[in-house]
C-alpha positions as CSV (number, residue, x, y, z in Angstrom):
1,X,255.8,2.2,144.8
2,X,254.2,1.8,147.8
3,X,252.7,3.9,150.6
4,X,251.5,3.4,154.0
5,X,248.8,5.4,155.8
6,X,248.2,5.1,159.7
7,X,250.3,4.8,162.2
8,X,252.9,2.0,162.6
9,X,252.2,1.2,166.4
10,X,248.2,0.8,165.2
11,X,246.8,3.3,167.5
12,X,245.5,6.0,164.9
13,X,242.2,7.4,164.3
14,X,241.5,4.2,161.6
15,X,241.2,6.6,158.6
16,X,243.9,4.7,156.9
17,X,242.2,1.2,157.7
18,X,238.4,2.1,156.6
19,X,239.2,3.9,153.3
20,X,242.1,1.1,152.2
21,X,240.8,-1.5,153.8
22,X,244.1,-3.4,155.3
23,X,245.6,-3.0,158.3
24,X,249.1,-1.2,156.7
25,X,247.3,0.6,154.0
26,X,248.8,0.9,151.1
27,X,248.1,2.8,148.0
28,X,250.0,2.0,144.5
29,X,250.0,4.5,142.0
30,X,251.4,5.1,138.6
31,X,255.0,7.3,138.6
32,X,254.8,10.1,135.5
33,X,258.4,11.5,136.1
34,X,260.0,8.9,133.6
35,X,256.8,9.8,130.8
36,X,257.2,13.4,131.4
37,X,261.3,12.9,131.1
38,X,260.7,11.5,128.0
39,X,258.4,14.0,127.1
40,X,260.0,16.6,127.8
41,X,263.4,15.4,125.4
42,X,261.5,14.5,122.5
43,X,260.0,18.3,122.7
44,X,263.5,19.3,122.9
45,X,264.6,17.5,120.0
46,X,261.8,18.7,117.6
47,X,262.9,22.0,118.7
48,X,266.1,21.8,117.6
49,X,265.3,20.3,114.5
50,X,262.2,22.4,113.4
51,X,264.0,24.9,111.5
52,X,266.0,21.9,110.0
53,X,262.2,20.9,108.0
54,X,261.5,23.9,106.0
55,X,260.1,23.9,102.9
56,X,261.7,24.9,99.9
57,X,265.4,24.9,99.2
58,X,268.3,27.7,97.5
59,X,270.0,26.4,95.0
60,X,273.1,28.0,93.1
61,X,273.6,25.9,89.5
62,X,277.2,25.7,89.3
63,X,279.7,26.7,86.5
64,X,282.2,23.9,85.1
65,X,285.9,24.6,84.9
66,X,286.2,21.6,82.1
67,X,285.5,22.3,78.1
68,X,285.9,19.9,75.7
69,X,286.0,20.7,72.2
70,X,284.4,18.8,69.1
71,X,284.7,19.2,65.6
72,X,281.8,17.1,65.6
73,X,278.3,18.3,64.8
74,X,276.1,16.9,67.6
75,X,272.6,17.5,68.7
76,X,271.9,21.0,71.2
77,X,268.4,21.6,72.1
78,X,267.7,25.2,72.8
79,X,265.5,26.6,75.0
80,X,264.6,30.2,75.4
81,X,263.0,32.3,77.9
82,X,259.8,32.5,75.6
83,X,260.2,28.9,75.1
84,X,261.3,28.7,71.8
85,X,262.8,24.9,71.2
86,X,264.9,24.7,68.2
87,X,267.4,22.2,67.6
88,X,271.2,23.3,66.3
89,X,270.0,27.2,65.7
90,X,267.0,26.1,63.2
91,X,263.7,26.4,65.3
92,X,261.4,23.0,65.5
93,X,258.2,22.4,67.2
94,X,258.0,20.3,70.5
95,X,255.9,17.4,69.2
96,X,258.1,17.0,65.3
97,X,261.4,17.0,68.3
98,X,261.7,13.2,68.1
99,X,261.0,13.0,64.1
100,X,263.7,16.1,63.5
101,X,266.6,14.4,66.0
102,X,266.2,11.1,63.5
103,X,265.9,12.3,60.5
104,X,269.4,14.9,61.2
105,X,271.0,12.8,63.7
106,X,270.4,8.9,62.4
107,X,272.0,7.4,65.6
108,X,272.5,9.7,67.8
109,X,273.4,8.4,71.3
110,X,273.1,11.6,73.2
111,X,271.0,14.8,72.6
112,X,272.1,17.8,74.3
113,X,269.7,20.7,76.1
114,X,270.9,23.9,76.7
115,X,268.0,25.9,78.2
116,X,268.1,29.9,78.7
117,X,269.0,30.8,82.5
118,X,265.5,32.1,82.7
119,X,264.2,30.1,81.0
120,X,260.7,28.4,82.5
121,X,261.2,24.8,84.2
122,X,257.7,23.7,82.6
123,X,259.1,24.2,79.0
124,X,262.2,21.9,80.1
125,X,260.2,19.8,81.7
126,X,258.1,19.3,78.7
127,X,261.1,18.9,76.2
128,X,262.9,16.1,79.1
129,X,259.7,14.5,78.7
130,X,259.1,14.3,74.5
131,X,263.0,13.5,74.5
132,X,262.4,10.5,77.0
133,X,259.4,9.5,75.1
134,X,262.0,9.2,71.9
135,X,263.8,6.7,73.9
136,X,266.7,8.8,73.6
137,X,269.6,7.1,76.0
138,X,271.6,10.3,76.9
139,X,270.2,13.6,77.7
140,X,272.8,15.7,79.0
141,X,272.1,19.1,80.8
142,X,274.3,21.8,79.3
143,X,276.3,24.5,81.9
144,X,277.9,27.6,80.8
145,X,282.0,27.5,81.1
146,X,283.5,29.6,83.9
147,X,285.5,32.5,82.3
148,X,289.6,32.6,82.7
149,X,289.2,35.7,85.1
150,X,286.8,33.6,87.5
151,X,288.9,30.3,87.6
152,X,292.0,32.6,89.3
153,X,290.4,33.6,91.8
C-alpha cells in the first residue's frame, strides 16, 4: 500500500520531497492486520482446546454380560493384591511361571490372568511380560461377570 505526502498541486512546505526523496512521496510499509488475524484465531483455537490436552485419563473397566462355561481345565493366572501369582489355586513363583504352564498345560494355546481389582499394575505388568517371554500366543485378560440383578436394570 501506498502513501503520498505533500500536497497534490506541489506547493507545500517540501517536507514530503526532502525526507522521501520523489516528488509524490510515497512510503510502503508492511500491513500486520492479516498476521495479527491470524494470530489472534490460532490463540482462540488453543483456547478451546487446552482443556481438551490434560494429562491423565478416568477409566471405568467394564463388566461382561457373556459367560461361557467349560468343563475344561485350562490355565488362570492369579494375581493378588500382595502379589501373590499362583496358577489354578496352587501358588508358583514368577520366574518357574513358564516351566509350570508346560509342564501342567503341554500345549496350551491360551493362558488366562485374572488379577485382584487392587491388585498393583507392576505385578501384572511383570507376569504379561514373563508370559510373553514364554512365547505364549494368547493371553487373555479375565473380567468379573455382571450379576442377574445388574443386567435388568
Amino acid at each position: 500500500m501506498a502513501f503520498s505526502f505533500g500536497a497534490s498541486n506541489g506547493r507545500g512546505n517540501g517536507l514530503g520531497r526532502r525526507r522521501y526523496g520523489a516528488s509524490t512521496g510515497t512510503l510502503s510499509e508492511m500491513n500486520v492486520v492479516p498476521l495479527v488475524d491470524v494470530v489472534l484465531v490460532l490463540l482462540i483455537v488453543f483456547m478451546l482446546t487446552a482443556h481438551v490436552m490434560e494429562f491423565g485419563m478416568e477409566i471405568n473397566v467394564p463388566q461382561v454380560k457373556e459367560v461361557r462355561e467349560s468343563a475344561e481345565d485350562l490355565p488362570v493366572i492369579n494375581i493378588t493384591r500382595d502379589a501373590l501369582i499362583s496358577l489354578n489355586e496352587k501358588p508358583v513363583n514368577i520366574n518357574d511361571l513358564p516351566n509350570e504352564l508346560a509342564r501342567r498345560f503341554h500345549n496350551s494355546k491360551s493362558v488366562y490372568v485374572r488379577p485382584d481389582r487392587d491388585a498393583k499394575y507392576d505385578s501384572i505388568a511383570q507376569v504379561l511380560s514373563k508370559l510373553n517371554e514364554a512365547k505364549i500366543p494368547n493371553i487373555r485378560l479375565v473380567a468379573k461377570p455382571q450379576d442377574a440383578a445388574a443386567r435388568r436394570r
